[in-house]
N, C-alpha and C positions, 0 to 999 in steps of 0.2 A: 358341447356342440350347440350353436345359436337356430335358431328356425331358417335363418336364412341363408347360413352356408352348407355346403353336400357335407355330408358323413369323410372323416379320414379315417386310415387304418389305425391312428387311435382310439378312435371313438368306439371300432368295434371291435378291439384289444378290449376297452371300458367296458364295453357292454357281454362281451364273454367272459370276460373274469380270466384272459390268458393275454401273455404276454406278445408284445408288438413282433417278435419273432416267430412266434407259432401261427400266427395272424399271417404273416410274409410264407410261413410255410404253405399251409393252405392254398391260398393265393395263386402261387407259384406250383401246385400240385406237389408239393413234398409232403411225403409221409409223418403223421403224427399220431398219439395214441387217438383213436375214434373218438372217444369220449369228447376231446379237447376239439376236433372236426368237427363233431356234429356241432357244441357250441360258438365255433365260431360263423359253420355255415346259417344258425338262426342268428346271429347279430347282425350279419349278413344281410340279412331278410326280413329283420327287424326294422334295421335303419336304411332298407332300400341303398344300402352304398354298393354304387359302380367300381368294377374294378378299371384301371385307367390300363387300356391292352398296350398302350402307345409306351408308356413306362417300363410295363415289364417284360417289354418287347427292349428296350433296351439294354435290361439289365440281365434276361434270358438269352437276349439275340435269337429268340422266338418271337411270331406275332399270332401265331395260332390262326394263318388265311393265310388260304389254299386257292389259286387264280383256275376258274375251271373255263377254258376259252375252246366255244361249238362255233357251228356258220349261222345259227338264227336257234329261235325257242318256238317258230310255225312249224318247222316240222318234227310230228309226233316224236318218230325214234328219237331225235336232239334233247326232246323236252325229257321224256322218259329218261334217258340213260343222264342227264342232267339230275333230273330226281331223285334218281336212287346214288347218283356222287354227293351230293348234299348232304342226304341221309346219312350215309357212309360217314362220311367228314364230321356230321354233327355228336354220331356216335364214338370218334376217335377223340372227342371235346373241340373239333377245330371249325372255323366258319368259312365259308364260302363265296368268292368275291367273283361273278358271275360276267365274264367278255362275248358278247355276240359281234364276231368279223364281220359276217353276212361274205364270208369268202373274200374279201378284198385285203390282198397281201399287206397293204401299206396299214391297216385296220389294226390286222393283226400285229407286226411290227409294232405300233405305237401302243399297244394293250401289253405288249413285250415288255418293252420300255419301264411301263408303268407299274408292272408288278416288281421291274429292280429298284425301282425307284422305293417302293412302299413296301421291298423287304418282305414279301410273301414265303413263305417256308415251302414252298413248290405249286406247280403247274401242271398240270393236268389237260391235256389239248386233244380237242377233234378236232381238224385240220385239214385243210383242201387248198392251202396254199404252201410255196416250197419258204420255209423260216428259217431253215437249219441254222443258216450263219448269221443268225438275229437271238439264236437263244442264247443267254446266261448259263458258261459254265458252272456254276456256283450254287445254281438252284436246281433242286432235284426236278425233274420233270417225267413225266409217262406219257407217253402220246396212242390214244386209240386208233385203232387200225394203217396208221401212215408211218412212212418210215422216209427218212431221208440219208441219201446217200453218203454226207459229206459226216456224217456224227452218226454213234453208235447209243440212241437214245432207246432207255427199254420202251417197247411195245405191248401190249394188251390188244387181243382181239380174238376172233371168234374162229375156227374150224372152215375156212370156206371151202379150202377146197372139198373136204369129207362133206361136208353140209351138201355143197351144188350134187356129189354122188350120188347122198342119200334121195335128195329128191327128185331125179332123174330114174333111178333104182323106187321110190314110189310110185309115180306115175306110171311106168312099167307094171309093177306090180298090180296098179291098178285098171290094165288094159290097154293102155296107152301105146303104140306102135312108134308112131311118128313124134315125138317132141322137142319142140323148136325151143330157143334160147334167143332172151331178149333183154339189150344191156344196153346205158346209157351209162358213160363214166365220166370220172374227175381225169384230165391231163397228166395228174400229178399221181405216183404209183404207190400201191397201198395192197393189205392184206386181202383185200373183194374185190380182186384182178384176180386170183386164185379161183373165185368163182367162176369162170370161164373155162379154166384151165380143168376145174372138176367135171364140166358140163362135156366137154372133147374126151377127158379121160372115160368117161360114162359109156359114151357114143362110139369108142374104139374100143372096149369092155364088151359092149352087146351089142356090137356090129351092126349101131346106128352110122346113117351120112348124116353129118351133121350142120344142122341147117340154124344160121341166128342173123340174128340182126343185133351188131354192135359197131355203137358211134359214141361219140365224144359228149360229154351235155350242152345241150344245143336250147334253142328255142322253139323251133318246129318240131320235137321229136314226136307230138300229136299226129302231125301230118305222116313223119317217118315209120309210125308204126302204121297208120293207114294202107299205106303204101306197102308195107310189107304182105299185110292180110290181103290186100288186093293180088300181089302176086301170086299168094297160093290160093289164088278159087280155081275151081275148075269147072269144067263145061257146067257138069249140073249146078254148080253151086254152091258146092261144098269145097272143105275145107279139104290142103294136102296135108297138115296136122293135125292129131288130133290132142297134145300135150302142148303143154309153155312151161317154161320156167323162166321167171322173171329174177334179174338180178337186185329188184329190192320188193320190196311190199308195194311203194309208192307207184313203181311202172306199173304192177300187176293188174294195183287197180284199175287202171285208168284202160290198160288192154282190157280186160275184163268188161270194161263199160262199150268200150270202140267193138268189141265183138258181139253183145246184146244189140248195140243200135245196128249192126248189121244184117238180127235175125237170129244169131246163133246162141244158141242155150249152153250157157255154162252152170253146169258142169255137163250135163248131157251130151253135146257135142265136143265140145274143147274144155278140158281138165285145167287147170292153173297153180300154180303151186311160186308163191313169192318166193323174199327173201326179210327176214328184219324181226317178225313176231311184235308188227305195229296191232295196237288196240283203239279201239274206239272206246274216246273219253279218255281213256292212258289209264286205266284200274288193268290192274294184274290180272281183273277174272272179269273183263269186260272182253266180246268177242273182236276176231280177227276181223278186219277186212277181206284178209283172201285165204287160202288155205299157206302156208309159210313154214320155213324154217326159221325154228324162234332161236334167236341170240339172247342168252342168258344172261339177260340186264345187270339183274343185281347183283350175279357174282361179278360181272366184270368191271360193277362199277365198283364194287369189294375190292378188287385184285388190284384195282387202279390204284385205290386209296393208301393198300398194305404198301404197295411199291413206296410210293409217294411218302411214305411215314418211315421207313425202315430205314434206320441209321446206318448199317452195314453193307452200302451199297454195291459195294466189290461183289457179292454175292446174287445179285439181281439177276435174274438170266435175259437175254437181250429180246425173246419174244416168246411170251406166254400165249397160247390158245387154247380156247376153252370150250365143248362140243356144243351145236345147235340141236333142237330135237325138233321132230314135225308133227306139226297140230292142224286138225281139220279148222279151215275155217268157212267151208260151204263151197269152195270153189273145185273143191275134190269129189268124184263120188266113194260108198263108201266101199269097203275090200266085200266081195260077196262070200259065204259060207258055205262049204259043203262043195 
């Protein structure tokens, strides 16, 4: 090897003292005795040689990239459940080739496109546009929380409806009489429309009237929650609720704020209880924004990945869910004793 050309897999056959085939085994993740591994993985790393993925993407019809395609990396939950698919992937040895749609169908389509093109070994999608009849039969794929009509593609997602129960059956628990339900959604139908359907179920359980405000995702929905709080004041000034469950973290917050600048003390006056288990900062043991049902990131971005890797696909079941747990995050008070 001269100074000026890269390292080949002879060079580092030379330098481990094993043959150009044990060298290819390695490489190519085949088994050899350790001994002969370790030596090839230090020649390796001796002579800084790259392995060329493109190659033995040809010769495996493996590339080892996995397309993980959200609507953006600004919002928390995206960025999180992005990070722990990464992790996931990086621990399975495989990389990550990361599509932000920002929702725009034609986006996503052409990130579609791109991953048949560049031969990805599966897909992995949040999604809030309808793609069905844009995916590659050929490539495995697992779609979080959305499902489409026209294809029977596995799904991964979280407990919503048992979740929206639990936390309706909290606030209860925790005094709460009156709690309204406030939801902002995608057009497009997915596993957190069950969220709703827990919140009714809840409400016909313990012979709550059920009272919400759910609309489409809109651009005023600031004004539209205003609008709502306005309709329950009453003479004195107070509130006809005294609970919310918000269908994500994201609304929660922002009700949560429209009801301080109103006057009203949360938790004291109006309880709150999300949906998501977002963090500030995105650390695992960094606090809530609001009190929530957390979805359990990293098994589900685990669950994503197992799908997405398992050669035996017949056996996949077509939708896994997986339970939320609820965590104070200040917007609850706490359960009293005695």
């Amino acid at each position: 090897m001269t100074k000026t050309n890269a390292p080949t897999m002879k060079d580092v056959a030379r330098e481990a003292g094993v043959s150009l085939g044990t060298v290819s085994k390695v490489i190519n993740g085949i088994t050899v005795r350790e001994e002969y591994k370790k030596k090839v993985e230090a020649a390796i790393a001796s002579l800084h040689y790259e392995i060329n993925t493109y190659a033995r993407g040809l010769k495996t019809k493996k590339t080892g990239l996995v397309a993980v395609i959200i609507p953006n990396m600004l919002n928390p939950f995206f960025a999180a459940f992005t990070d722990y698919i990464e992790d996931a992937l990086y621990k399975k040895g495989l990389k990550t080739m990361l599509c932000c749609s920002d929702g725009i169908p034609e986006k996503e389509i052409a990130y579609l496109n791109l991953t048949t093109q560049n031969k990805v070994d599966g897909i992995i999608a949040l999604t809030y546009s309808d793609i069905g009849n844009f995916i590659n039969p050929d490539i495995p794929i697992v779609v979080f929380d959305r499902f489409f009509e026209n294809r029977n593609i596995p799904r991964v997602g979280s407990d919503n409806y048992n979740g929206s129960m639990m936390a309706i059956e909290k606030l209860l628990e925790l005094g709460c009489r009156h709690p309204v339900y406030i939801r902002f959604h995608s057009i497009f139908p997915g596993e957190s429309d069950k969220r709703k359907d827990g919140y009714l179920a809840a409400c016909k359980k313990y012979h709550i009237t059920p009272d919400f405000l759910d609309m489409e995702d809109c651009d005023n929905f600031i004004d539209m929650m205003k609008q709502f709080i306005d309709k329950h004041k009453k003479s004195d000034g107070s509130l006809s609720f005294d609970g919310v469950f918000c269908h994500t973290d994201y609304h929660g917050y922002l009700f949560k704020k429209l009801l301080q600048k109103e006057g009203y003390r949360v938790p004291e006056d109006v309880q709150l209880i999300g949906f998501d288990g977002i963090r500030k900062f995105g650390g695992a043991k960094e606090d809530l924004f609001v009190s929530s049902m957390c979805q359990p990131l990293p098994q589900l971005a685990a669950k994503c990945v197992e799908i997405i890797t398992t050669e035996d696909r017949s056996m996949i079941p077509s939708l896994t869910l997986l339970p939320v747990t609820f965590e104070d995050g200040g917007t609850t008070q706490s359960l009293k004793k005695g």
